[in-house]
Structures are given as C-alpha cells and as structure tokens.
C-alpha positions in Angstrom: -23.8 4.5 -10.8 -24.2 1.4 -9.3 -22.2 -0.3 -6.4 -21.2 -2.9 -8.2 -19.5 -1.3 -10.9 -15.9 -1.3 -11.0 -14.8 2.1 -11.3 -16.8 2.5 -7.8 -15.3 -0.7 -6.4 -14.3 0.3 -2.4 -10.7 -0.8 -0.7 -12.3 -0.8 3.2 -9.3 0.6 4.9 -10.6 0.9 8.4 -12.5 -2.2 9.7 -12.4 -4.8 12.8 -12.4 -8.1 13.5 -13.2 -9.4 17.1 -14.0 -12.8 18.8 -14.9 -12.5 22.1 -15.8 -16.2 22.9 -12.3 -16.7 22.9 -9.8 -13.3 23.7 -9.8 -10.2 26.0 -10.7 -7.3 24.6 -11.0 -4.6 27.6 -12.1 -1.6 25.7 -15.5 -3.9 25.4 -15.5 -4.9 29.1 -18.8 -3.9 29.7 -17.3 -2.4 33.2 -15.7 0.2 31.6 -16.8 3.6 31.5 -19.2 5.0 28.4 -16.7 6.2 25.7 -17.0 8.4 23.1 -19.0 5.7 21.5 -21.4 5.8 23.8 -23.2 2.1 24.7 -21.3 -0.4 23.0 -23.7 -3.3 24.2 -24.6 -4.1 20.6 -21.2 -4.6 19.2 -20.3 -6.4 22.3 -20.3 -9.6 20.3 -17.8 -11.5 18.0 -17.8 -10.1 14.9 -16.2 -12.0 12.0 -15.2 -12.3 8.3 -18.6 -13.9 7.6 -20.8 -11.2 9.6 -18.3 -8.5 7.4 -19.5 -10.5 4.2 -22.9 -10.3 5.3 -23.0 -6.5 6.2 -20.9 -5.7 2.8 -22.9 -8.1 0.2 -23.5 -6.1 -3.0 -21.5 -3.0 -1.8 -18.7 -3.1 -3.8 -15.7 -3.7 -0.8 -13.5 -5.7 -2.8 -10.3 -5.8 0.2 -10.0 -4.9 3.3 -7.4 -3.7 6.1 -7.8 -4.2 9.5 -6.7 -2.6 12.2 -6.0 -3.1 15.5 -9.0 -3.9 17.7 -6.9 -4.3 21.3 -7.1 -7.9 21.5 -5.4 -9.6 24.4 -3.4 -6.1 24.9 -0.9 -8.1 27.2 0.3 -10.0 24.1 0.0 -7.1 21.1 1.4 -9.5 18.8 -1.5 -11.8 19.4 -3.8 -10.0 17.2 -1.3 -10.0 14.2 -0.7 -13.7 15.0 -4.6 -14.4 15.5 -5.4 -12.7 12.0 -2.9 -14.0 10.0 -4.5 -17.6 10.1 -7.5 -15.9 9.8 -6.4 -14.6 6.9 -5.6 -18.3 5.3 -8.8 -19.3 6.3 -10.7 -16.3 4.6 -9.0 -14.3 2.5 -9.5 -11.6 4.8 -8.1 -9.0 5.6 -5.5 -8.3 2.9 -3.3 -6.1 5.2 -3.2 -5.7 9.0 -2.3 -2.7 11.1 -1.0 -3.6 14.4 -0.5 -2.2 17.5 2.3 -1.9 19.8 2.7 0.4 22.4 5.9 3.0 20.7 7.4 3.9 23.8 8.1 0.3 25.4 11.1 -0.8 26.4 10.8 -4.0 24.7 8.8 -1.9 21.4 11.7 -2.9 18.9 10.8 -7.0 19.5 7.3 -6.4 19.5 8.0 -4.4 15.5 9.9 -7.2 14.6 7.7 -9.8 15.3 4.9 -8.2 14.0 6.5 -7.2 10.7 7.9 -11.0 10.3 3.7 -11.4 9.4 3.2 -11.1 5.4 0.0 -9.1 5.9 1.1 -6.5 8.4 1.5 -3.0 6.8 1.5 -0.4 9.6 0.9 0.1 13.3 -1.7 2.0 15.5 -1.4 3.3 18.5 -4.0 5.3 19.8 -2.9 8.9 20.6 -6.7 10.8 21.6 -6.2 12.9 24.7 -9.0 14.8 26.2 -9.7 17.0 29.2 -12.9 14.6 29.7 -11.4 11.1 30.9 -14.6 9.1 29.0 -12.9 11.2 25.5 -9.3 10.1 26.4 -7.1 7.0 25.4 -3.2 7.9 25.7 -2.1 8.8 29.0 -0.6 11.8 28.3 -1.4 14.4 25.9 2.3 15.2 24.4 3.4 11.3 23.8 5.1 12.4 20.4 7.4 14.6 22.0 8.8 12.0 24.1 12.3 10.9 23.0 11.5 7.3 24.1 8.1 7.1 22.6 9.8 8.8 18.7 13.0 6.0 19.5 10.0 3.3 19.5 8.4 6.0 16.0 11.7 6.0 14.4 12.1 2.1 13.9 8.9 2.0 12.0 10.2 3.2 8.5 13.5 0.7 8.7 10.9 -2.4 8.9 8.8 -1.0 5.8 6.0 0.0 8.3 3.6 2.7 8.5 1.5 4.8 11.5 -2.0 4.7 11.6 -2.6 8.3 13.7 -5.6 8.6 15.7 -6.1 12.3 18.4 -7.8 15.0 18.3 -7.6 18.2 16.3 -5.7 20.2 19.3 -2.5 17.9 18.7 -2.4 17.9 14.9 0.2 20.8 15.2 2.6 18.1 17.2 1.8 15.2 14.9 3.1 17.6 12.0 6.3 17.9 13.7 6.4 14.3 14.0 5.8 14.2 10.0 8.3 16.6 9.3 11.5 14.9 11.3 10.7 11.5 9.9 10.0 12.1 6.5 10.1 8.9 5.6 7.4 7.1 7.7 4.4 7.2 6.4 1.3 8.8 8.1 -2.4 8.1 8.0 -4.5 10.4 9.6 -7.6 8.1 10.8 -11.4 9.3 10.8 -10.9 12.7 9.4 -9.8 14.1 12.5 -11.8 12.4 14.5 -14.2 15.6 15.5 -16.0 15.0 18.6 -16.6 19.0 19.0 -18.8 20.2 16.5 -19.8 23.3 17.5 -18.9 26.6 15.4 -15.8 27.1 17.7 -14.9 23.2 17.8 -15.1 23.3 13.8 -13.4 26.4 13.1 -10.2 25.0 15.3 -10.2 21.4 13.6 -10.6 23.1 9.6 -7.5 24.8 10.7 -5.4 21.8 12.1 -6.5 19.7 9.0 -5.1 22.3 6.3 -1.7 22.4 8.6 -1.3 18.8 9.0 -2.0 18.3 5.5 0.9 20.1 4.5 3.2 17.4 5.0 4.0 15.2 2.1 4.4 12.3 4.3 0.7 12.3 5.8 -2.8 11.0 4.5 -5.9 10.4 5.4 -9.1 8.3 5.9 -12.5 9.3 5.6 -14.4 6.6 7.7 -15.7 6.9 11.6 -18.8 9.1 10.6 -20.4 8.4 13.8 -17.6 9.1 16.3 -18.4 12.5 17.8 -22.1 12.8 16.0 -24.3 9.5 16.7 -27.1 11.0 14.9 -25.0 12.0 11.7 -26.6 12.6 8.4 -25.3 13.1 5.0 -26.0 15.9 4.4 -24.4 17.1 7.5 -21.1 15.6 7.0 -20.4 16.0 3.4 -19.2 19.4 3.9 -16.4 18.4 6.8 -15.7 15.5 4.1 -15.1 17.5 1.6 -12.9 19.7 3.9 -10.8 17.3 4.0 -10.6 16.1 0.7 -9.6 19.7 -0.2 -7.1 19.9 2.3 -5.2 16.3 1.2 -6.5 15.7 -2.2 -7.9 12.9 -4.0 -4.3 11.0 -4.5 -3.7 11.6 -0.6 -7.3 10.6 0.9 -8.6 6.9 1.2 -12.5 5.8 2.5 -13.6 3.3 5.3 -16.3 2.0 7.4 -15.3 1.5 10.7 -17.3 -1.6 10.9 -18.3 -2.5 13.0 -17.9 0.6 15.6 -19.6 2.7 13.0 -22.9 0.3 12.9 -23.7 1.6 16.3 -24.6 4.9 14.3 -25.9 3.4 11.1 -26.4 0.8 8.7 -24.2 -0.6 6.7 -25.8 0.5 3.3 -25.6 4.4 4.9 -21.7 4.1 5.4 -21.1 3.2 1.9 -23.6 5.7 0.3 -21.4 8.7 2.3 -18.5 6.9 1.0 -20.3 7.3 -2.6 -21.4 10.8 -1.9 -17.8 12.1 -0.9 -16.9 10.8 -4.4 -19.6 11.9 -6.5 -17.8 15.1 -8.1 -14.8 13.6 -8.7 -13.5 13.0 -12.0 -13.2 9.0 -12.5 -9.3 9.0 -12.4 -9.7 11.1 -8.7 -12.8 8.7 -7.8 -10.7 5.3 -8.5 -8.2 6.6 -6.3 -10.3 7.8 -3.5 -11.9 4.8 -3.6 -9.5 2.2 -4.3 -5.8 2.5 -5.7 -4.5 5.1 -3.2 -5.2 2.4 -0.7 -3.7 -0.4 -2.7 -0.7 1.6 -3.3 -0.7 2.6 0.0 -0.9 -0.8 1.9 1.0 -2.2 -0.7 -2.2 -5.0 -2.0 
C-alpha cells in the first residue's frame, strides 16, 4: 500500500483554515482559558491552503471540507463569505460547513445567506457541555430540546443543508431524538464522539451512546480529532475505539479526517494519516474506498 495509490486516496472531511493577521477568532485569544486542547500557542498562527498543501504533500488528500473555525463570530456569514474567494483562488476547500448559531432570532437569514454560497454543504454548531467550564462550549446542556433552537434545526433540510454534531457522549441519547423527528436532515457525528473521559467507566458509557446513536439512519460519522481528550495518543491505543465505531455505523456510514490543524498540537501530520490508514486496513477495497473517499463525496455532494 502506498499513499499515493488511488484506491487509498483520502476526502479530508474535517480541516481549518484561519488567518489571524486579518479576523477575530476568540477561541484563539490567547486570554482565554486552557481548553480541552490544552495550549494552543502553536496553532496560534494563520494557517492556510499553502501550509495545508505543505503538511498533506504525498499523503493522498485529494479534497477537502472545511468547517467552521469561529471567525469574526459577530458576522457568521463572514467565514462562508471569506472562504468562498478563497476557494477561487485555491481550489480549496471543495465544501464548507458553516456555523450559525440555531436558536437566533435572525437564524433563518443567516441559513439563507450562507446556503446562497456554491460550496456550503452543512452547518456546525458546537453543542459540548461539560460539568468542567474549560470542557464546555454550548451554554446549556439540553439546547436540542429547545423549541426555538429545533425551529432554527428544522430549516436546515429545506435549504439542502446538513448538521455537523459535535458533544459529548452523555447527550448522544438527545441528539438521537433530534435524528429521529427530522429524518430528513442529515447528521454527522464529528470526532468519534469526541471522548475526553477515557477511563474504564468513561469508555464503557460512550461504547454505549455510539451503538444507540448509530441506530438512526439519518446519522454518520467522522473519524478524525485523535488528540482531543488523549494528547499523548498512540495507535495502537486508539484503533480499538476506531474500530468501535466503525462497527457501530459501518463502512458506507463512517468518513476520515484530520483536524488540521487542531490535531497537529498532538502529532504530525504523517501520524494522522497513518491512523486514518490503519482504521482501514481490514477493510475490503469496496468498504476502504468508501471510508476513505466516496461516502464523503456523496455525502458533501463533491
């Protein structure tokens, strides 16, 4: 196997763009309290298609879809807007996923707007609530169940868009719900779960919420954000919550990503791609080209 080969060519579903010489991005404010991340000093830079090129050279990413990265939050169209002409100029990304904040009162202008771009596929918002306040992003833990937030949810399938779903294992049971009164929006489950407890207990509670969640036909996933939870992560350590997953959802239901570049906090980039690799390597080549690439095509529609 090599990485160029085509059968193991990789759609990079999960990746950020950010210039900071010239656009807010507060989650980077280096006043902000450590997060889950940890330090975030060295990512506290611009990073751009040509560093993404350089990171990715001989690695087999052959598109890419980007998704929000809290840019000027004031204006959450200004991303969308920001990487479109990126876009023109580079080639990349090939789909965006934007954010926009569900339960605004103004949330069905902000949709609009954002799906009047050619590349925009799908919107994040980011749903983790934790006990700890450095682990927690929404401000409540229960925003699905909120009639105004699902009113803001329920426009998303009319304007051909889909929801990128990031939280914790503890609120899978509420984001099946979600999946199961709209049927028709699709769901992406990001970073596997995103599991920041990995004790016995921790792991034991999240296998659980994964094989529930992925009950519903509506709802896939992405295997990317390695690091988040486990800095120190090795392959051999995460393969088996990997493959977890890709039990629970399936080869035609699971899609790969790097999380770049969060995830080069925690490793190079040569390391993301050879878990990316490794998750695949049983698979027959039918099951391996979708993992890899044609789920994601289909699913972002590029």
């Amino acid at each position: 196997m090599s990485p160029v080969d085509e059968s193991w060519s990789i759609v990079d579903t999960h990746h950020h763009f950010q210039s900071l010489s010239d656009a807010s991005y507060p989650w980077l404010d280096p006043e902000r309290p450590e997060p889950l991340e940890g330090d975030l000093g060295p990512i506290r830079r611009d990073y751009l298609p040509a560093d993404y090129r350089r990171d990715t050279e001989g690695l087999g990413v052959v598109k890419t879809v980007h998704v929000q990265n809290g840019r000027n939050p004031h204006d959450p169209v200004d991303e969308t807007r920001w990487l479109t002409a990126l876009a023109r100029q580079e080639r990349i990304p090939d789909a965006i996923v934007a954010y926009a904040d569900l339960a605004a009162p103004d949330v069905e202008r902000v949709l609009e707007a954002h799906a009047g771009f050619p590349r925009t596929r799908g919107i994040r918002q980011i749903l983790n609530w934790h006990h700890q306040p450095r682990l927690r992003s929404a401000a409540a833990p229960d925003l699905m169940e909120s009639p105004q937030w699902r009113r803001g949810f329920g426009r998303l399938a009319p304007l051909g868009l889909s929801f990128d779903l990031q939280l914790y294992w503890p609120q899978m049971d509420m984001a099946l719900a979600l999946a199961r009164v709209f049927p028709d929006t699709m769901i992406v489950l990001e970073h596997f779960g995103m599991v920041a407890d990995r004790t016995a207990e921790g792991l034991i509670g999240w296998r659980s919420a994964i094989n529930r969640l992925a009950q519903a036909p509506n709802v896939c996933v992405k295997l990317c954000g390695f690091g988040l939870g486990a800095p120190a992560w090795t392959i051999e350590a995460t393969l088996p919550l990997l493959r977890h997953v890709l039990d629970a959802f399936g080869p035609r239901r699971t899609m790969v990503g790097t999380n770049m570049p969060v995830d080069l906090l925690f490793a190079a980039p040569n390391k993301i791609i050879s878990m990316i690799h490794a998750i695949a390597m049983d698979l027959s080549p039918d099951e391996r080209i979708a993992l890899l690439r044609s789920n994601a095509e289909r699913f972002y529609r590029i």
